[in-house]
C-alpha positions in Angstrom: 124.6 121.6 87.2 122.9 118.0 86.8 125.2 116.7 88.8 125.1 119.0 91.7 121.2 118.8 91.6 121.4 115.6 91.9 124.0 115.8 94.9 121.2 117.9 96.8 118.3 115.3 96.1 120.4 112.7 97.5 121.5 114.3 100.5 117.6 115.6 101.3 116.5 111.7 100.5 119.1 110.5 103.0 117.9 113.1 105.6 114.2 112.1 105.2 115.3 108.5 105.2 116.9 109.0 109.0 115.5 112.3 110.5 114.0 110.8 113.1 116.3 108.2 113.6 116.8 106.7 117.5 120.4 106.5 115.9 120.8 103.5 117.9 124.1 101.7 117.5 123.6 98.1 116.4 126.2 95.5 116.6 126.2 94.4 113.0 129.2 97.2 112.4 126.9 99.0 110.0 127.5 102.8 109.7 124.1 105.0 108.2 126.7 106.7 105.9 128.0 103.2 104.2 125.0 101.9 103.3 123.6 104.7 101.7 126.7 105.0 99.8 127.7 101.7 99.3 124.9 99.3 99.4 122.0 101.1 98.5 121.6 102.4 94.6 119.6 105.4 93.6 116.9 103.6 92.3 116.3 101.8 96.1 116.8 105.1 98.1 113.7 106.7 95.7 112.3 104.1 96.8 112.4 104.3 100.2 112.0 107.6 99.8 108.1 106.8 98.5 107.7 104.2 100.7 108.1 107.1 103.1 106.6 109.7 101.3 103.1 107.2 100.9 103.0 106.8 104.9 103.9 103.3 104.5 106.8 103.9 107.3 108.0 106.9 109.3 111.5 106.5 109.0 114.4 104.2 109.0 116.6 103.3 111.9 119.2 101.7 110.1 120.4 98.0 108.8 120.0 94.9 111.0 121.8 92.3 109.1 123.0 91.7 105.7 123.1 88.6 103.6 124.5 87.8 99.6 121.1 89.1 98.5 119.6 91.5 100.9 119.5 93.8 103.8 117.4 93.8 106.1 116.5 97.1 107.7 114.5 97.8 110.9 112.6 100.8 110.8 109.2 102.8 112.2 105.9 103.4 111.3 103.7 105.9 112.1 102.2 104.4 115.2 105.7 103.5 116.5 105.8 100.1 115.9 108.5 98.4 114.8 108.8 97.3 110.7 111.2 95.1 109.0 112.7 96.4 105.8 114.3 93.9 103.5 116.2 95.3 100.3 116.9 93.0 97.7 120.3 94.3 96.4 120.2 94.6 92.4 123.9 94.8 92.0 124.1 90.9 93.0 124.8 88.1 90.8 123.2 85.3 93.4 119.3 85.8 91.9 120.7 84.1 88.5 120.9 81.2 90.8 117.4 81.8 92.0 115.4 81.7 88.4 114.7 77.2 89.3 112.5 78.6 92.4 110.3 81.0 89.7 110.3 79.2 86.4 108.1 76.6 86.3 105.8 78.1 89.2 102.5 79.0 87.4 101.8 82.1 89.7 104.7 84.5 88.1 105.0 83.9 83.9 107.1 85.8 81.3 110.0 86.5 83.6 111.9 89.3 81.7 115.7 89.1 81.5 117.9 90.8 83.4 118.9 91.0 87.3 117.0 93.7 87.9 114.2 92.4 86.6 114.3 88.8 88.4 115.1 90.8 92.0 112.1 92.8 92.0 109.5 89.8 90.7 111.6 87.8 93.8 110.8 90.4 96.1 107.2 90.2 94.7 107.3 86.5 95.0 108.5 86.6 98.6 105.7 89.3 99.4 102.7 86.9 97.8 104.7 83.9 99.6 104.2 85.6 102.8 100.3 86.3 102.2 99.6 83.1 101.1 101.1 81.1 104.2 99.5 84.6 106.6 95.8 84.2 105.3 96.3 80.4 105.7 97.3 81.0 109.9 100.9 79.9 109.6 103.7 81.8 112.1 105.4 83.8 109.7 106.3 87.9 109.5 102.8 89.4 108.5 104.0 91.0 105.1 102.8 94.7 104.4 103.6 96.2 101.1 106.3 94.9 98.5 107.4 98.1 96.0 110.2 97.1 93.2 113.2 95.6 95.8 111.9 96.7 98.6 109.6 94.2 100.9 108.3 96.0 104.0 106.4 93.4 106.9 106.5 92.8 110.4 109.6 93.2 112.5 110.1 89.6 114.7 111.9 90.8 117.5 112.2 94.0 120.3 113.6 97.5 119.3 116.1 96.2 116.3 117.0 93.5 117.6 115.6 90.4 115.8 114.6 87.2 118.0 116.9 84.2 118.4 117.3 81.7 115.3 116.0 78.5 115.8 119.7 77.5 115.4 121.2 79.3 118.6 118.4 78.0 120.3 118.1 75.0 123.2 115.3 72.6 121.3 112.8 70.4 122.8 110.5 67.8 120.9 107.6 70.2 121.5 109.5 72.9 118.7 110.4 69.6 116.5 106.4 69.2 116.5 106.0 73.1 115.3 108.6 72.9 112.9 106.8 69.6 111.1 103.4 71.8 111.5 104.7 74.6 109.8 105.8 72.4 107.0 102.4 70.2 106.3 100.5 73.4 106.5 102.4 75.1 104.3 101.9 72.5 101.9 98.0 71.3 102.4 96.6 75.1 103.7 99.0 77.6 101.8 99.9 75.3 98.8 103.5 76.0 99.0 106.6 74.3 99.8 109.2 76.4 101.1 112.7 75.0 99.5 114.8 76.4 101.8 113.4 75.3 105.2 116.0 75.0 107.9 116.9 76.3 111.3 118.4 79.3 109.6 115.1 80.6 108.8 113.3 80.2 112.0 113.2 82.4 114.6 112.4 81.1 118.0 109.9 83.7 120.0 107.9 83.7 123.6 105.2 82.3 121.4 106.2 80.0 119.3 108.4 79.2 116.1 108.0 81.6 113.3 109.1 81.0 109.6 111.0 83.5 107.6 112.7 84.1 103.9 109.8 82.8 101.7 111.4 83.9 99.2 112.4 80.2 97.6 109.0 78.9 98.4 107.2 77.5 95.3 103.3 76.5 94.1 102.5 72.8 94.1 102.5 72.9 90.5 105.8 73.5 90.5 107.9 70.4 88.6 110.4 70.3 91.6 107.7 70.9 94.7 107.8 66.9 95.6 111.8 67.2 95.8 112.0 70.3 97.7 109.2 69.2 100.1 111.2 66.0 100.7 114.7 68.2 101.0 113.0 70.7 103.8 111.8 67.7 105.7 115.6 66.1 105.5 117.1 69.6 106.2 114.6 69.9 109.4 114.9 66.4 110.6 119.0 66.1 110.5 119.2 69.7 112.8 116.9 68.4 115.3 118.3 64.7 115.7 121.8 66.2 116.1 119.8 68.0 119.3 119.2 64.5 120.2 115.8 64.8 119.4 113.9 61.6 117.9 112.4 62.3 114.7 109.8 60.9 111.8 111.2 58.9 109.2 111.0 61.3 106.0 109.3 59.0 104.2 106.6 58.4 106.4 106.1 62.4 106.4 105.9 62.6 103.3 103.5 60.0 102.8 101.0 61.1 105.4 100.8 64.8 104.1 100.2 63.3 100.3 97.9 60.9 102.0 95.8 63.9 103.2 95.5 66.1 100.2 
């Protein structure tokens, strides 16, 4: 009987989740079915289901893209404009590789064992990333609500489709100049490095570069800031000079933003 009332909730959650669904078909060879089933557990559909239920969002439209650690939904609010989903998955073993980005950064102490535990303080993390570097004027996704895996923020891109990668993207010196910015404000306005800055997790728009997955990005105070500051500004500088764009010596980077501060 348990299990046949639980059979109904599900199926009613999963309705509510798409009822008013475009239904649009999106080339990443998702199917709505699948990733209920399959990617999403019962603890992240309830969820959803009160992220819903709270007005937070109208309804999903259905999964983007998918990565090792997450999903990344695009649904609706209520005024019809488009939100960005992204579901940390709690089945995944990668986080365990994650816990160097939290320990030692002063903002999130006692981490409690266990993967679900570590996914949803990342998802916090992410979520508090994002508000730091938002209140402090820097181009990234303006972030919204975080609830256990679940981070809900602004959608980069037009009706599902997300806007180009820095990487796919023809370069000049003037988005070289951007990228740097975003990277000495992060550190002297947001206090935060981001330790995973590359052209993989900028988006290239009409206005501008914008910086996304936060998630790694760490406080000052962190013991390894210094080395994953100097890492982003390697990572940045060897995509742009293969785009035969001259760049700054790292050093000299790095030594005019601790100059500053």
């Amino acid at each position: 009987m348990t299990d046949i009332l639980s059979k109904k909730l599900e199926s009613k959650i999963d309705n509510k989740l798409f009822s008013k669904s475009r239904r649009k078909t999106l080339d990443d060879g998702f199917k709505k079915g699948k990733v209920i089933n399959e990617v999403l557990d019962k603890p992240t559909v309830m969820t959803l289901y009160k992220i819903i239920s709270d007005g937070i969002i109208s309804y999903v439209n259905g999964p983007v893209s998918a990565g090792k650690e997450s999903v990344l939904f695009w649904a609706v609010d209520k005024n019809e404009n488009d939100i960005a989903l992204k579901v940390y998955l709690v089945s995944t073993s990668n986080f365990k590789k994650r816990e160097s980005y939290i320990a030692g950064d002063p903002r999130f102490k006692n981490i409690k064992s266990g993967t679900k535990n570590l996914v949803y303080l990342w998802a916090k993390k992410e979520y508090k990333n994002l508000q730091q570097s938002f209140e402090a004027k820097i181009p990234v996704p303006k972030p919204l609500h975080v609830s256990n895996n679940v981070l809900v923020m602004e959608f980069v891109g037009i009706n599902g489709k997300p806007s180009q990668l820095l990487l796919n993207s023809e370069v000049d010196e003037n988005d070289y100049s951007q990228a740097l910015d975003m990277i000495k404000n992060l550190y002297s306005k947001a206090k935060l490095v981001h330790g995973d800055f590359s052209e993989y997790n900028i988006f290239k728009t009409e206005n501008g570069l914008c910086l996304f997955d936060l998630g790694s990005a760490v406080d000052l105070k962190h013991p390894n800031a210094i080395e994953f500051l100097k890492r982003d500004i390697n990572n940045i500088n060897r995509f742009f000079s293969k785009r035969g764009i001259s760049t700054i010596e790292t050093n000299e980077i790095m030594e005019d933003l601790l100059d500053e501060l």
